[in-house]
C-alpha positions in Angstrom: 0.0 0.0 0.0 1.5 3.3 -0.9 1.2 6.2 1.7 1.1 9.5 0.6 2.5 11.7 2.6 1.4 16.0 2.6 4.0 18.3 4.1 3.9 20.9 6.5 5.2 24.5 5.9 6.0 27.8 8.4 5.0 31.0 6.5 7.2 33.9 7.2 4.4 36.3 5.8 2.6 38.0 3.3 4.5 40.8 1.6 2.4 42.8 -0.4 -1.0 43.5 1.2 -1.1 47.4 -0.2 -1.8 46.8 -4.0 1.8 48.1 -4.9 3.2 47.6 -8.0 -0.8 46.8 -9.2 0.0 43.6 -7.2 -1.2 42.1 -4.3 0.1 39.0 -1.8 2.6 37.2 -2.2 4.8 35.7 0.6 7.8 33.3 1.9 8.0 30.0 3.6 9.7 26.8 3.7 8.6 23.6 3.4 8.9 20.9 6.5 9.2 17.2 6.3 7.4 17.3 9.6 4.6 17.4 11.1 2.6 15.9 8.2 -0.7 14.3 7.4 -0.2 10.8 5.6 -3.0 9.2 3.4 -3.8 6.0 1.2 -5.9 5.5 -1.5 -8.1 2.7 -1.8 -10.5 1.1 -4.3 -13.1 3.1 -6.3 -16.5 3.7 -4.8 -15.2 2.8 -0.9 -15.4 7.0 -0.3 -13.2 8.8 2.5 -12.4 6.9 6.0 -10.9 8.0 8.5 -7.9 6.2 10.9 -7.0 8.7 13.1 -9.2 11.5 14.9 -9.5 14.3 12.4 -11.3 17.8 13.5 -14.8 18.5 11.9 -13.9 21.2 9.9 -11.1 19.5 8.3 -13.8 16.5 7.6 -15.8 19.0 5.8 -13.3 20.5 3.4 -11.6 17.2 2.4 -15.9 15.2 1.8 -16.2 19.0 -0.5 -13.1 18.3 -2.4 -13.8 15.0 -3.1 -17.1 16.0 -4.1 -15.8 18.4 -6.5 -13.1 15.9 -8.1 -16.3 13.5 -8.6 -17.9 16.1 -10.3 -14.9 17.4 -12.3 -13.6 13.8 -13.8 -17.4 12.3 -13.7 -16.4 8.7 -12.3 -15.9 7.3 -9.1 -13.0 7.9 -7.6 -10.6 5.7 -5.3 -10.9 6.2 -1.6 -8.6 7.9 0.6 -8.1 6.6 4.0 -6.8 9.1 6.5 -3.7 7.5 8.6 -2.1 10.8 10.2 -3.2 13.6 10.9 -1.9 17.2 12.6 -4.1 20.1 13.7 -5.4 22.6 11.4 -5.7 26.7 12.1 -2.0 26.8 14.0 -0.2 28.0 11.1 1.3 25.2 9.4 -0.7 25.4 6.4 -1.8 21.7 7.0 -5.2 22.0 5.5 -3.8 23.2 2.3 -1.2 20.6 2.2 -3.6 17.6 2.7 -6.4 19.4 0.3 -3.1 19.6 -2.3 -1.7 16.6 -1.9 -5.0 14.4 -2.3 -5.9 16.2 -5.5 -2.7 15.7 -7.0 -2.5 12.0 -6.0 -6.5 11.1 -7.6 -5.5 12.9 -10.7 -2.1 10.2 -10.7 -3.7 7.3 -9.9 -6.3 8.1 -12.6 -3.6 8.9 -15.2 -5.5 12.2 -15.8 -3.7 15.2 -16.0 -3.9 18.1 -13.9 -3.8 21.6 -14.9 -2.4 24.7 -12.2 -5.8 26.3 -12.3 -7.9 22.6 -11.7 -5.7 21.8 -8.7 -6.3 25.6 -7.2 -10.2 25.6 -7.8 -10.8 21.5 -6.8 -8.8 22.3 -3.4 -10.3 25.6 -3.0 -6.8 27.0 -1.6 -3.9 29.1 -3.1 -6.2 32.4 -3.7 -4.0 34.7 -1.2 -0.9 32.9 -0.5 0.9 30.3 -2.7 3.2 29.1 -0.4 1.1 26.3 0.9 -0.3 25.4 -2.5 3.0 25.0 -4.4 4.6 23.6 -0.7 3.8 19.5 -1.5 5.3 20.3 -4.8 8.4 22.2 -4.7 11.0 22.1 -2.0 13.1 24.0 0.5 12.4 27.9 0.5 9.5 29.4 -1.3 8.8 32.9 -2.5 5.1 33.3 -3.7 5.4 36.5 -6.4 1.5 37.3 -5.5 -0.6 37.8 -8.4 -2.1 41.2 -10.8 -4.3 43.3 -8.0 -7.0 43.0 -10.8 -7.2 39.0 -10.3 -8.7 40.2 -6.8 -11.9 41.6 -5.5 -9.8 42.3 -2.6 -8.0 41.7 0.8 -8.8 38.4 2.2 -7.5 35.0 3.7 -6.4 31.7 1.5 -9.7 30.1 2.9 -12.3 32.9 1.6 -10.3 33.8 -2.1 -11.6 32.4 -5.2 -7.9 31.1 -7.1 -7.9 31.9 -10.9 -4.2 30.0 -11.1 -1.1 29.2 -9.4 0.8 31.9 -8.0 4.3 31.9 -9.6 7.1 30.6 -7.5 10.8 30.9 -7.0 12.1 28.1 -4.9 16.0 27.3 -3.8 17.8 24.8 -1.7 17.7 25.0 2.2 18.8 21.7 3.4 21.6 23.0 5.0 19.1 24.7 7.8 16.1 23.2 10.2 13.1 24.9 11.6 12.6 25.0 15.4 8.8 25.4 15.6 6.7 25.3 19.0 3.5 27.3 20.2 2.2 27.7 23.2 -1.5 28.4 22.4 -3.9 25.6 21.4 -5.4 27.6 18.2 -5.1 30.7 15.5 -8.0 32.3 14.2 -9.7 31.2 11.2 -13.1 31.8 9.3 -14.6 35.1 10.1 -12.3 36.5 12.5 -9.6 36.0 10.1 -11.7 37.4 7.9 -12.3 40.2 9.9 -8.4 40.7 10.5 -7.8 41.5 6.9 -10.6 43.9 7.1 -9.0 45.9 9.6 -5.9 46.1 8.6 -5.5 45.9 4.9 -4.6 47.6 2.8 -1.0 47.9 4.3 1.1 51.0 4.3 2.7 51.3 0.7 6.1 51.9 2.7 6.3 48.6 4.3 5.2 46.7 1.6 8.3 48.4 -0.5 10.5 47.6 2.5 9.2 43.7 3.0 9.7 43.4 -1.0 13.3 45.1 -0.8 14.2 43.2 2.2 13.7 39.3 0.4 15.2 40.5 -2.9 18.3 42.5 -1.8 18.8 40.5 1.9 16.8 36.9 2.2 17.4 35.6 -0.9 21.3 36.3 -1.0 21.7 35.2 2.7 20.2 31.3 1.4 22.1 31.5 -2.1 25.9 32.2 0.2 24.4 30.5 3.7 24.8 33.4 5.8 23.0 32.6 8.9 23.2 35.6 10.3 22.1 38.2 7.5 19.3 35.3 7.3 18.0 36.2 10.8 18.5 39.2 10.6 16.0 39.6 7.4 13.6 37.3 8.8 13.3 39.1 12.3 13.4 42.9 10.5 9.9 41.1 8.6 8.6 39.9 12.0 7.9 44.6 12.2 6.6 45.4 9.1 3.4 44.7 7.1 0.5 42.3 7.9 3.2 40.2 10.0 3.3 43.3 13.1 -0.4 43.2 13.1 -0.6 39.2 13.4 2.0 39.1 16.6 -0.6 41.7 18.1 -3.2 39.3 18.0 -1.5 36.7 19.5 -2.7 35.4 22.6 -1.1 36.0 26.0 1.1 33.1 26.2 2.7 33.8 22.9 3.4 37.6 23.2 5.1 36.0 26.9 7.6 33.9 24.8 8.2 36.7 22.2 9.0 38.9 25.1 11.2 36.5 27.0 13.3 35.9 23.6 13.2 39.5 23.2 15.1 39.8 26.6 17.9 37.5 25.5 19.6 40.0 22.6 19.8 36.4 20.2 21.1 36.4 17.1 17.9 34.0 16.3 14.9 35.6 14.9 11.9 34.6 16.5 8.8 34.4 13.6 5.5 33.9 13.7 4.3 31.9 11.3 1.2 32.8 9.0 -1.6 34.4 11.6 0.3 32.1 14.5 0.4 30.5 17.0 3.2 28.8 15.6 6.5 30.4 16.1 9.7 29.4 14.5 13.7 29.5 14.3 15.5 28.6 11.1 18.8 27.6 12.0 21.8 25.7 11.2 21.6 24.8 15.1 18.9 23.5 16.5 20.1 22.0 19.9 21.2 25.6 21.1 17.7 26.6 20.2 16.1 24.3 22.2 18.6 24.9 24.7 17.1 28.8 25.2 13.7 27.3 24.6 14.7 24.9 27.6 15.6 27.7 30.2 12.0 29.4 29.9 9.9 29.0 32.6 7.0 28.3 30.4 6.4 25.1 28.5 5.3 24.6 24.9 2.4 22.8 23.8 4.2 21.6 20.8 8.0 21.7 19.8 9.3 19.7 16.6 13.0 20.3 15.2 12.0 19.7 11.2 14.3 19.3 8.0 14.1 21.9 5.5 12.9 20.2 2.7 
């Protein structure tokens, strides 16, 4: 029996939420062997089981995508039997991965091909950010270009955006680095309240959206192409102020800001990010036990902590 297996990312952030440049979105993440959901697929006509506990809302968007595939390619389609699962709406993009990853895998085992734009509309994800979409296919670190502002009725989460296509993508080695990523709240926001978030608070400040842009281009980008740890923390904890990322740490709940300030207080050379709309935060590093090693010394502990490959 082959399992499939759908990856896990950390998003480092939106870049773009102003409509500069007549463009809108975009981002940067990497992708993570770890957590993951894993998956099989079974005979035709046995539908969608489940092996391991699997939240309600997750149930609902994977029966709606298989729906839709049933509708698109007008057979029955093989089953998919849940194995592993992780939590959704913590900021690992795990809903899109799985969503991805089962489309991708019907379409194979059919022997049908799959176009950019099928995959976006049948998984319903990939209309803000493309970082989780083009995660379970590409590898290491991602930069999402966004898309023409006029592809877009407006400011609004992933989960609520209508794709018309892939975002394009630039992607480039990281195995030399893992990701340190822990929380210490159950649960991000999601649905409305995300919703509601970009309401607020979009459109961004032209200024920072220029400054986010110019700092992956001219400082993030060269710091994974020559592995310079440090100009890489020091880009990624610069983003961690500006743009849609400053207003997501302020909705963080109280446990979280606690661990931002206690890492705060230490004067690292270690960024601390928050990834997508939390509570997931993060550490890309060449050294992950001296990470864990601050992590350790905090009086406070985690609810989750996983040291991941970049991959």
């Amino acid at each position: 029996m082959k399992v499939y297996k759908a990856k896990s990312r950390v998003h480092c952030g939106l870049l773009n939420e102003s409509g500069l440049f007549d463009r809108v979105d975009g981002g940067i993440g990497f992708t993570l062997d770890d957590p993951s959901f894993e998956f099989s697929l079974t005979k035709p006509g046995t539908g969608i089981e489940f092996s391991c506990h699997v939240s309600k809302d997750l149930i609902k968007s994977i029966e709606a995508c298989f729906n839709s595939m049933e509708h698109e390619i007008g057979r029955a389609l093989p089953g998919i039997n849940v194995i592993k699962s992780i939590p959704i709406h913590i900021g690992l993009g795990s809903k899109t991965a799985i969503l991805g990853t089962i489309v991708r895998s019907v379409f194979e085992r059919l022997n049908k091909p799959l176009s950019d734009q099928q995959l976006c509309e049948l998984s319903g994800r990939g209309g803000t950010s493309g970082i989780g979409i083009n995660s379970f296919q590409s590898e290491g670190f991602l930069w999402d270009m966004g898309k023409p502002l006029r592809e877009k009725s407006g400011f609004s989460p992933s989960s609520l955006s209508v794709p018309k296509r892939l975002n394009s993508c630039v992607t480039l080695s990281a195995n030399w680095l893992k990701c340190v990523h822990l929380r210490f709240d159950e649960i991000g926001i999601s649905g409305k309240d995300e919703s509601d978030f970009f309401q607020k608070n979009c459109p961004i400040p032209e200024q920072e959206a220029m400054t986010s842009l110019a700092l992956v281009s001219g400082s993030l980008v060269p710091s994974i192409l020559e592995r310079d740890e440090i100009l890489l923390n020091y880009s990624l904890g610069q983003l961690q102020n500006l743009g849609l990322k400053k207003r997501e740490w302020e909705i963080q709940g109280n446990n979280t800001k606690l661990f931002r300030s206690y890492w705060k207080s230490l004067n690292s050379d270690f960024a601390l990010c928050l990834s997508s709309v939390g509570p997931t935060v993060f550490v890309i590093t060449s050294k992950p036990d001296v990470v864990l090693s601050m992590v350790g010394d905090y009086e406070g502990s985690p609810v989750h902590i996983c040291v991941s490959d970049i991959v």
